[in-house]
PDB file of N, CA, C and O in Angstrom:
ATOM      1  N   UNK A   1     -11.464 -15.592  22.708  1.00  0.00           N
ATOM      2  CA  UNK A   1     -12.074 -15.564  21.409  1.00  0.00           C
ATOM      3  C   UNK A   1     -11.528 -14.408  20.582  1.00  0.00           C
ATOM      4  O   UNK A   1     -10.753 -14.482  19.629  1.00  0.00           O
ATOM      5  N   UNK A   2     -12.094 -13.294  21.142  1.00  0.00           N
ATOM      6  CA  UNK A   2     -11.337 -11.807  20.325  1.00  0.00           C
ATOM      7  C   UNK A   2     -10.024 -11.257  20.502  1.00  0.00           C
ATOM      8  O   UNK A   2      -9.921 -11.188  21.727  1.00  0.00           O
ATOM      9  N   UNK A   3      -9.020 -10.849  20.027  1.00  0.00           N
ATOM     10  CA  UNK A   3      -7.606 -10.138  20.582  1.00  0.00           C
ATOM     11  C   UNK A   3      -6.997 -11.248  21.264  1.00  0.00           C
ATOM     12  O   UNK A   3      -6.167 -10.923  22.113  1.00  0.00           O
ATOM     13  N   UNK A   4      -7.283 -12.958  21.040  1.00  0.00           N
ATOM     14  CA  UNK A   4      -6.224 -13.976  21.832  1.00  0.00           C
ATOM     15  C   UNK A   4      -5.349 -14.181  20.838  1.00  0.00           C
ATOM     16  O   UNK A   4      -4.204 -13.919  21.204  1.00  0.00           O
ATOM     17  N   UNK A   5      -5.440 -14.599  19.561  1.00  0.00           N
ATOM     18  CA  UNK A   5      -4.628 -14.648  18.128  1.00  0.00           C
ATOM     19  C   UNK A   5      -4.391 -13.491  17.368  1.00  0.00           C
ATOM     20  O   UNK A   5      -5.136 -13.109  16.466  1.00  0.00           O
ATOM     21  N   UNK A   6      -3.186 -12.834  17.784  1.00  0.00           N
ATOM     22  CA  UNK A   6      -2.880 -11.108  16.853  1.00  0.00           C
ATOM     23  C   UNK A   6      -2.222 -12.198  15.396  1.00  0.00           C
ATOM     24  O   UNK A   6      -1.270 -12.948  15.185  1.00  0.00           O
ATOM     25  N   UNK A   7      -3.408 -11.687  14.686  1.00  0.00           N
ATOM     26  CA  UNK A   7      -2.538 -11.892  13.124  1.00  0.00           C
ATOM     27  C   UNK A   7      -1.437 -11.179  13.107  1.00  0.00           C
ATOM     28  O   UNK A   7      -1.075 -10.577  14.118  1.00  0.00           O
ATOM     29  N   UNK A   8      -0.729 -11.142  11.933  1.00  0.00           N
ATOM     30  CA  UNK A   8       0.211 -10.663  11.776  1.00  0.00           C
ATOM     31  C   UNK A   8      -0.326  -9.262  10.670  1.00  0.00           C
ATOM     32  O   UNK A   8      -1.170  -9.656   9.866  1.00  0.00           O
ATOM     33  N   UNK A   9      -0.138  -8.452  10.591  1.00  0.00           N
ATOM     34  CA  UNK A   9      -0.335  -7.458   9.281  1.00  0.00           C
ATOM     35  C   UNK A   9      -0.508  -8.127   8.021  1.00  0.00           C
ATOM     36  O   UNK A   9       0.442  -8.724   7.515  1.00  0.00           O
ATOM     37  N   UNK A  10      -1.326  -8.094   7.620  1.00  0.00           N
ATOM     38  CA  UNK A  10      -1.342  -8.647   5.895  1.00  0.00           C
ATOM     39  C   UNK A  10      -0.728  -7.335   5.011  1.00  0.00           C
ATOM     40  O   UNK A  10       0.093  -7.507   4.111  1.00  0.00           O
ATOM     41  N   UNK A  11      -1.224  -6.051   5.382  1.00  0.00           N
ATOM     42  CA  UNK A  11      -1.086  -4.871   4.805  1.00  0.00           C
ATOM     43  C   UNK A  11      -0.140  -3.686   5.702  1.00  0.00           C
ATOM     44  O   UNK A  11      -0.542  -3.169   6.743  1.00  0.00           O
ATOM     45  N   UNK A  12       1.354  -3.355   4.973  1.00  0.00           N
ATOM     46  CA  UNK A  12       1.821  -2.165   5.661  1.00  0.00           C
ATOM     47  C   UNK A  12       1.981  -0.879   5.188  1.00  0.00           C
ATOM     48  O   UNK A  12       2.056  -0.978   3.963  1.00  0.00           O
ATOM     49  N   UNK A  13       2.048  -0.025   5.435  1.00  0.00           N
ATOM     50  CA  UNK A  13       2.137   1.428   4.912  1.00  0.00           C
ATOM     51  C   UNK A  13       3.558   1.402   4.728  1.00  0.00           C
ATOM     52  O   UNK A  13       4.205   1.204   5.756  1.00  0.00           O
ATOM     53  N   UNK A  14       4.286   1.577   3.510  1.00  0.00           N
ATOM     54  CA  UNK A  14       6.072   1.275   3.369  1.00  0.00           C
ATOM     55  C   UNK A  14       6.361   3.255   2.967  1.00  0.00           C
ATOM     56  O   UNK A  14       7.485   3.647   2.656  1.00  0.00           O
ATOM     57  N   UNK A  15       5.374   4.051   3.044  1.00  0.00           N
ATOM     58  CA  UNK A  15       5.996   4.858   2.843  1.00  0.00           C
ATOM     59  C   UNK A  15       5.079   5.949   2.167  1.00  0.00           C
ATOM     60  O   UNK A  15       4.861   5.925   0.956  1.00  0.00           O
ATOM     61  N   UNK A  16       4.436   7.116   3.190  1.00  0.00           N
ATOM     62  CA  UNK A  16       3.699   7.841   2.704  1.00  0.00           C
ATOM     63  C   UNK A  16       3.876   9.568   2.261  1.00  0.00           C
ATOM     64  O   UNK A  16       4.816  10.183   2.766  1.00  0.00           O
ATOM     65  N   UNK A  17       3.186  10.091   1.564  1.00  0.00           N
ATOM     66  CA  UNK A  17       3.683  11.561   1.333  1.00  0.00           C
ATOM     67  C   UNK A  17       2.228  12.019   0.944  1.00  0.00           C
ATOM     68  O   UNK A  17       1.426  11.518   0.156  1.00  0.00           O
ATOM     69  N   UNK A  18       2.098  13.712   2.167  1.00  0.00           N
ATOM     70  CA  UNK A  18       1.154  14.212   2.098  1.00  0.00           C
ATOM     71  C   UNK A  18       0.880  15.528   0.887  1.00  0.00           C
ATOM     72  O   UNK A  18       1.536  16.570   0.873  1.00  0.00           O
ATOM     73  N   UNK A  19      -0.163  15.209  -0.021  1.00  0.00           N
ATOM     74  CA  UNK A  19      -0.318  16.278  -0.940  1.00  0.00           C
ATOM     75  C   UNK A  19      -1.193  17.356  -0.035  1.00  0.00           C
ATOM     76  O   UNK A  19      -1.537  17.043   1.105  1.00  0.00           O
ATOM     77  N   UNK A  20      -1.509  18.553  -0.564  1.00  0.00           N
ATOM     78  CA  UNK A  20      -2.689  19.579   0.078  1.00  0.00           C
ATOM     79  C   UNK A  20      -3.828  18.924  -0.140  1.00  0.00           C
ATOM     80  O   UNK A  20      -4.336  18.819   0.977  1.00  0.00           O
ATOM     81  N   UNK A  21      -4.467  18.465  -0.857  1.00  0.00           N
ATOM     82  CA  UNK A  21      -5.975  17.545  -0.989  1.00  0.00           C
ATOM     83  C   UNK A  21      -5.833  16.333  -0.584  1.00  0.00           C
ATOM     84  O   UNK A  21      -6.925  15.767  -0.644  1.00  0.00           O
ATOM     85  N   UNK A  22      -4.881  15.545  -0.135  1.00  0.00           N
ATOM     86  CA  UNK A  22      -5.144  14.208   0.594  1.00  0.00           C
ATOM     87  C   UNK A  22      -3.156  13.587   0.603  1.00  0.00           C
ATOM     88  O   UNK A  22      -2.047  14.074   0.822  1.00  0.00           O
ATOM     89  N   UNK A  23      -3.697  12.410   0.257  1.00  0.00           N
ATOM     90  CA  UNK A  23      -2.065  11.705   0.165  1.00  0.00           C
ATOM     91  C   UNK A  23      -1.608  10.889  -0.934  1.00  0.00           C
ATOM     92  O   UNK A  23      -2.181  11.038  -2.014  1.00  0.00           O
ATOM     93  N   UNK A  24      -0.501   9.898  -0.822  1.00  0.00           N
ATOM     94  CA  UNK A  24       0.068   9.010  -1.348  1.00  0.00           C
ATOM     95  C   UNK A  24       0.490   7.809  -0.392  1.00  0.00           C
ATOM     96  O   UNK A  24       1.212   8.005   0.586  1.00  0.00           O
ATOM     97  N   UNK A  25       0.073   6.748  -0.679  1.00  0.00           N
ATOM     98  CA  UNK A  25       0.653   5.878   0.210  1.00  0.00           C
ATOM     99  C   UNK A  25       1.222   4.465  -0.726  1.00  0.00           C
ATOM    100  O   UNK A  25       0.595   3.840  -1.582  1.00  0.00           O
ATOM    101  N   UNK A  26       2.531   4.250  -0.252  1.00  0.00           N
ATOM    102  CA  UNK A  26       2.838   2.946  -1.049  1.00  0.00           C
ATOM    103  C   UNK A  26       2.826   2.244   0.150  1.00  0.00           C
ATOM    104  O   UNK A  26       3.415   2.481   1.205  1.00  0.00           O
ATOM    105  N   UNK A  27       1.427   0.580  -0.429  1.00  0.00           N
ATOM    106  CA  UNK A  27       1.592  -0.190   0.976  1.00  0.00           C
ATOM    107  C   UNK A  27       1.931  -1.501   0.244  1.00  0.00           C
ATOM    108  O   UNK A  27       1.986  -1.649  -0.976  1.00  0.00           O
ATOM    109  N   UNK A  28       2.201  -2.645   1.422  1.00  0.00           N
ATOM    110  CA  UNK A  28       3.041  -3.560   0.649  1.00  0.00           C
ATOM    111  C   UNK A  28       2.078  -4.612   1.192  1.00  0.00           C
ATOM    112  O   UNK A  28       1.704  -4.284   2.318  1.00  0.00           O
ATOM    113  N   UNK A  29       1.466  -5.943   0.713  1.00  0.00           N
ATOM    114  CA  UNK A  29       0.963  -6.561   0.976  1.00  0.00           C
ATOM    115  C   UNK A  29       1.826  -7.981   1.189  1.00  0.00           C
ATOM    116  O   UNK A  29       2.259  -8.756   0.336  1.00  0.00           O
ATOM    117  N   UNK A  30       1.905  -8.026   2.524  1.00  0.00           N
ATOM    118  CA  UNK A  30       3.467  -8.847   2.904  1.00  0.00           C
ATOM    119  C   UNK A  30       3.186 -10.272   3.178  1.00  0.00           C
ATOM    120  O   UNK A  30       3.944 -10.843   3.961  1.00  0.00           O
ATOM    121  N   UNK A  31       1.870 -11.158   2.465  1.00  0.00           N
ATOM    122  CA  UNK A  31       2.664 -12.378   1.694  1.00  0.00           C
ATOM    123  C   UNK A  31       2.183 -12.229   0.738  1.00  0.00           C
ATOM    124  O   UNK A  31       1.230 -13.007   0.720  1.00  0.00           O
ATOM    125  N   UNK A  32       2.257 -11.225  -0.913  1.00  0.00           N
ATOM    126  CA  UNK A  32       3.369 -11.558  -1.634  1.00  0.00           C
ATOM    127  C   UNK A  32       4.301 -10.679  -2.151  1.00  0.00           C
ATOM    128  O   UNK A  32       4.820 -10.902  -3.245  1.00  0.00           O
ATOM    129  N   UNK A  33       4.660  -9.387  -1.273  1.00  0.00           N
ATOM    130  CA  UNK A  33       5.334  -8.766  -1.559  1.00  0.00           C
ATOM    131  C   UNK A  33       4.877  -7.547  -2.490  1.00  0.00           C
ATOM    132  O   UNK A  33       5.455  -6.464  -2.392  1.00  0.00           O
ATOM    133  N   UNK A  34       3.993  -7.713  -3.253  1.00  0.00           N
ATOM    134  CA  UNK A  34       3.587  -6.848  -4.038  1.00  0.00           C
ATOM    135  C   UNK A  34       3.252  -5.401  -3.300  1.00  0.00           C
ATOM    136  O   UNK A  34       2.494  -5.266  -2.339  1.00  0.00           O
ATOM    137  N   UNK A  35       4.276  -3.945  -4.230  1.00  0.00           N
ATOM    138  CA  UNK A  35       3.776  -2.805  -3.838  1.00  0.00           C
ATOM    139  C   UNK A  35       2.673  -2.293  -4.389  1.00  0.00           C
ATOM    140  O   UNK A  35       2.382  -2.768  -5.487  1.00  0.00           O
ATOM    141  N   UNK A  36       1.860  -1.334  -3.888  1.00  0.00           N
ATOM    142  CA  UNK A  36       0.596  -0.511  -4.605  1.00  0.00           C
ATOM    143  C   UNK A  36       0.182   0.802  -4.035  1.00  0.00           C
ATOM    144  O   UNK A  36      -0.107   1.013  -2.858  1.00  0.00           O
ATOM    145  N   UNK A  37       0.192   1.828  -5.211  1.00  0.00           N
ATOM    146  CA  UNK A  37       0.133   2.997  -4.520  1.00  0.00           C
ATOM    147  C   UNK A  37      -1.471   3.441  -4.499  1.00  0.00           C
ATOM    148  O   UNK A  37      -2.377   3.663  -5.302  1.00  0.00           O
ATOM    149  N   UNK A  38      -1.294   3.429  -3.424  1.00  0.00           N
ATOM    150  CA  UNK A  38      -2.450   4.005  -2.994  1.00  0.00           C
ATOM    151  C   UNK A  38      -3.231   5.698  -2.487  1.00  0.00           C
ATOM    152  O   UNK A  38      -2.927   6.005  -1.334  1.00  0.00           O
ATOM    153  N   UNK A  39      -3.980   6.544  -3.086  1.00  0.00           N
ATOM    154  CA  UNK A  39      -4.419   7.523  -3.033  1.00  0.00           C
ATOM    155  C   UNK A  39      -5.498   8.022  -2.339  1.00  0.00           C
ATOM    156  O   UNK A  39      -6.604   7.482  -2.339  1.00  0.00           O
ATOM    157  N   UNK A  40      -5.266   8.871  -1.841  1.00  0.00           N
ATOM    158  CA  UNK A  40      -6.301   9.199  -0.289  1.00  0.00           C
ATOM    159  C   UNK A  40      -6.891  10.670  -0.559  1.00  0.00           C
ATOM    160  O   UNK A  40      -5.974  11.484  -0.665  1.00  0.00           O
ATOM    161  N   UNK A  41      -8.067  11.190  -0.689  1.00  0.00           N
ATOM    162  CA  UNK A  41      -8.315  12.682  -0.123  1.00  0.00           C
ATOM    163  C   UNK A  41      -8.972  13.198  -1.355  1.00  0.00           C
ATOM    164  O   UNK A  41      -8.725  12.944  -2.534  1.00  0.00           O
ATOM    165  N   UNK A  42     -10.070  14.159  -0.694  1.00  0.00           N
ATOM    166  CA  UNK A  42     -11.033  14.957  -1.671  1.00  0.00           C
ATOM    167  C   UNK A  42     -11.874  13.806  -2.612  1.00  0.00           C
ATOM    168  O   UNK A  42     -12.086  13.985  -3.811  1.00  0.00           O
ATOM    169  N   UNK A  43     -12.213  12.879  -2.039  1.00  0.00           N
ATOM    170  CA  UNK A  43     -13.000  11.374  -2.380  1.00  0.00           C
ATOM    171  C   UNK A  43     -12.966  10.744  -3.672  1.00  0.00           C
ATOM    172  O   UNK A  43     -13.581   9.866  -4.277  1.00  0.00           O
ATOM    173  N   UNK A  44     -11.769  11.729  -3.904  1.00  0.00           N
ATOM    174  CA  UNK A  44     -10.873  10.446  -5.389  1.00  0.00           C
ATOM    175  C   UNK A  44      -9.747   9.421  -4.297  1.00  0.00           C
ATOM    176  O   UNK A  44      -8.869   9.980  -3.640  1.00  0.00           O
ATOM    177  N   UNK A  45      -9.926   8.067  -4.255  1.00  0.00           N
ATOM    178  CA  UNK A  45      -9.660   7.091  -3.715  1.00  0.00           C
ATOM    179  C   UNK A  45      -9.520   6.211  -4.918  1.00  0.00           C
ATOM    180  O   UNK A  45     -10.265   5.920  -5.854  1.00  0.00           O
ATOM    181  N   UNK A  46      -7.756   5.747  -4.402  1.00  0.00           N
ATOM    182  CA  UNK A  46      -7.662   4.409  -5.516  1.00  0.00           C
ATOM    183  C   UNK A  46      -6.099   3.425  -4.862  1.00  0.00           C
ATOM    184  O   UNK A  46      -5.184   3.583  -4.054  1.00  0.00           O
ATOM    185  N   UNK A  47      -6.503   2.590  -5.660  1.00  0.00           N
ATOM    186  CA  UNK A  47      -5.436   1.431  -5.450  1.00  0.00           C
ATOM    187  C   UNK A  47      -4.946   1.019  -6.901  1.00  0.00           C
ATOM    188  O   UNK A  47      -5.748   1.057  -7.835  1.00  0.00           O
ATOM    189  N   UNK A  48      -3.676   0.640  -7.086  1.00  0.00           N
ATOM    190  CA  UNK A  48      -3.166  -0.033  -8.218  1.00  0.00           C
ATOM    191  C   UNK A  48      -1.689  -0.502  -7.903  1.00  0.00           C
ATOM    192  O   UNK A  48      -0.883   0.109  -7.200  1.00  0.00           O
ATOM    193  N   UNK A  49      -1.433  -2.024  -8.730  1.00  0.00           N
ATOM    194  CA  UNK A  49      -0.140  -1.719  -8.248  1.00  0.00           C
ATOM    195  C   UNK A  49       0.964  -0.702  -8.542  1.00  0.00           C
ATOM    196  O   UNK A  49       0.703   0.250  -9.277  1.00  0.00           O
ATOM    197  N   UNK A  50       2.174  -0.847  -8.013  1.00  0.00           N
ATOM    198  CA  UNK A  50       3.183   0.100  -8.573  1.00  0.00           C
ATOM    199  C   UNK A  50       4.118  -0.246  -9.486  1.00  0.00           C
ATOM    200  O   UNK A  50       5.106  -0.870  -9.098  1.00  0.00           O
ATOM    201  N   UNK A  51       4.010   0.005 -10.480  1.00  0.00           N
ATOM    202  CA  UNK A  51       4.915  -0.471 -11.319  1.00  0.00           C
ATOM    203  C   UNK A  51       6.789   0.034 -11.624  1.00  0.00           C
ATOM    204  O   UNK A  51       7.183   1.200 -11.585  1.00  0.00           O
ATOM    205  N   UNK A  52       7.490  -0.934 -11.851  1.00  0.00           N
ATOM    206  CA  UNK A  52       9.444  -0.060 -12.324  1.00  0.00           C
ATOM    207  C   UNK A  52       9.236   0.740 -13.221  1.00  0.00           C
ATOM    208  O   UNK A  52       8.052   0.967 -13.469  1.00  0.00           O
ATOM    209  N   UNK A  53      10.306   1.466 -14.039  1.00  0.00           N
ATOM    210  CA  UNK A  53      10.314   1.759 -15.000  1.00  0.00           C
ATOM    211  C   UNK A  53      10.333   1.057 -16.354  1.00  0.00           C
ATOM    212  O   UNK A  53      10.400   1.775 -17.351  1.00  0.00           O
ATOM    213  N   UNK A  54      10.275  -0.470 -16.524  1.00  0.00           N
ATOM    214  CA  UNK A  54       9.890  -1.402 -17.416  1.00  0.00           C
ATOM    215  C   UNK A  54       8.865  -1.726 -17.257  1.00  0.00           C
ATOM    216  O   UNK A  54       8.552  -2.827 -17.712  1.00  0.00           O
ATOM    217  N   UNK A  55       7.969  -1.013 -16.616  1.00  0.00           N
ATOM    218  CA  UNK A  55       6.424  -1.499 -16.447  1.00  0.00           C
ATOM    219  C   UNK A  55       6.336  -2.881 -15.710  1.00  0.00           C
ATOM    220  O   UNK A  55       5.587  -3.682 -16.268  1.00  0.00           O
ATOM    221  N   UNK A  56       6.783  -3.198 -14.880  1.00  0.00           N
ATOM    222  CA  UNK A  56       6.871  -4.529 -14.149  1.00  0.00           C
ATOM    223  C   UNK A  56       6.177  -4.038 -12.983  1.00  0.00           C
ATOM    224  O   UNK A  56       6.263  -2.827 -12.776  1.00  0.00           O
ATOM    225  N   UNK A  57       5.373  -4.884 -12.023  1.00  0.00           N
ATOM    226  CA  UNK A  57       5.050  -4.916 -10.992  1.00  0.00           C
ATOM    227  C   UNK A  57       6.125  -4.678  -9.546  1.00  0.00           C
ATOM    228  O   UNK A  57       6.624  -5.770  -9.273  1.00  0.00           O
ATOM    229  N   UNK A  58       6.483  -3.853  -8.818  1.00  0.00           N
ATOM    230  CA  UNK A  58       7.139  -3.595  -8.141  1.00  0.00           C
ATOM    231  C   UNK A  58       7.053  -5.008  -6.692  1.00  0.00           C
ATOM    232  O   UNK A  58       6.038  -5.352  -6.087  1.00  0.00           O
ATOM    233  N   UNK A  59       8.137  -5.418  -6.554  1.00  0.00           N
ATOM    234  CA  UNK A  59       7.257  -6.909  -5.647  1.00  0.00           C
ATOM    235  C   UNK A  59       9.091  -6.998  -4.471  1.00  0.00           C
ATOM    236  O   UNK A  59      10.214  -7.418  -4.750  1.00  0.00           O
ATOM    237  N   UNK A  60       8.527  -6.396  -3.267  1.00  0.00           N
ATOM    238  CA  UNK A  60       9.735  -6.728  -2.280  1.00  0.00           C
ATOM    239  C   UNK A  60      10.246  -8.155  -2.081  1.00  0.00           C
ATOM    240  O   UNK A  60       9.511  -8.902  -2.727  1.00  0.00           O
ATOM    241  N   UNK A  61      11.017  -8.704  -1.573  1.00  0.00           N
ATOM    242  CA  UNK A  61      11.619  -9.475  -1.344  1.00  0.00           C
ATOM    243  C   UNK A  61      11.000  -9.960  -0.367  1.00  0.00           C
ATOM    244  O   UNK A  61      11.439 -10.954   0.211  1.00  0.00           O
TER     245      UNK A  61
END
C-alpha cells in the first residue's frame, strides 16, 4: 500500500544559495518545466515564478 509506487519528484531543487537570514531556492516543477524562486528564512516565505530578462516565465526543456 505505502512506499510500493515511488512517484517520481513532481518538485526539484535546481539550484540553491544561502543568505545570513535564510535562502534562495530555484525549484523546477518537472511536468511543466516551469522555474520559481523560492525564499526561505526569518518567516518571510514565498514562491513566484522566475522570470528572463523579457519578463517571460523561465520554463526548462
Amino acid at each position: 500500500m505505502f512506499g510500493k509506487d515511488k512517484k517520481e519528484k513532481r518538485f526539484i531543487i535546481k539550484e540553491e544559495q544561502s543568505l545570513g537570514f535564510g535562502a534562495l531556492y530555484i525549484v523546477v516543477d518537472t511536468h511543466t518545466g516551469v522555474n520559481y524562486l523560492m525564499t526561505v528564512g526569518s518567516g518571510q516565505n514565498g514562491v513566484t515564478p522566475l522570470l528572463d530578462s523579457n519578463g517571460k516565465v523561465v520554463v526548462d526543456k
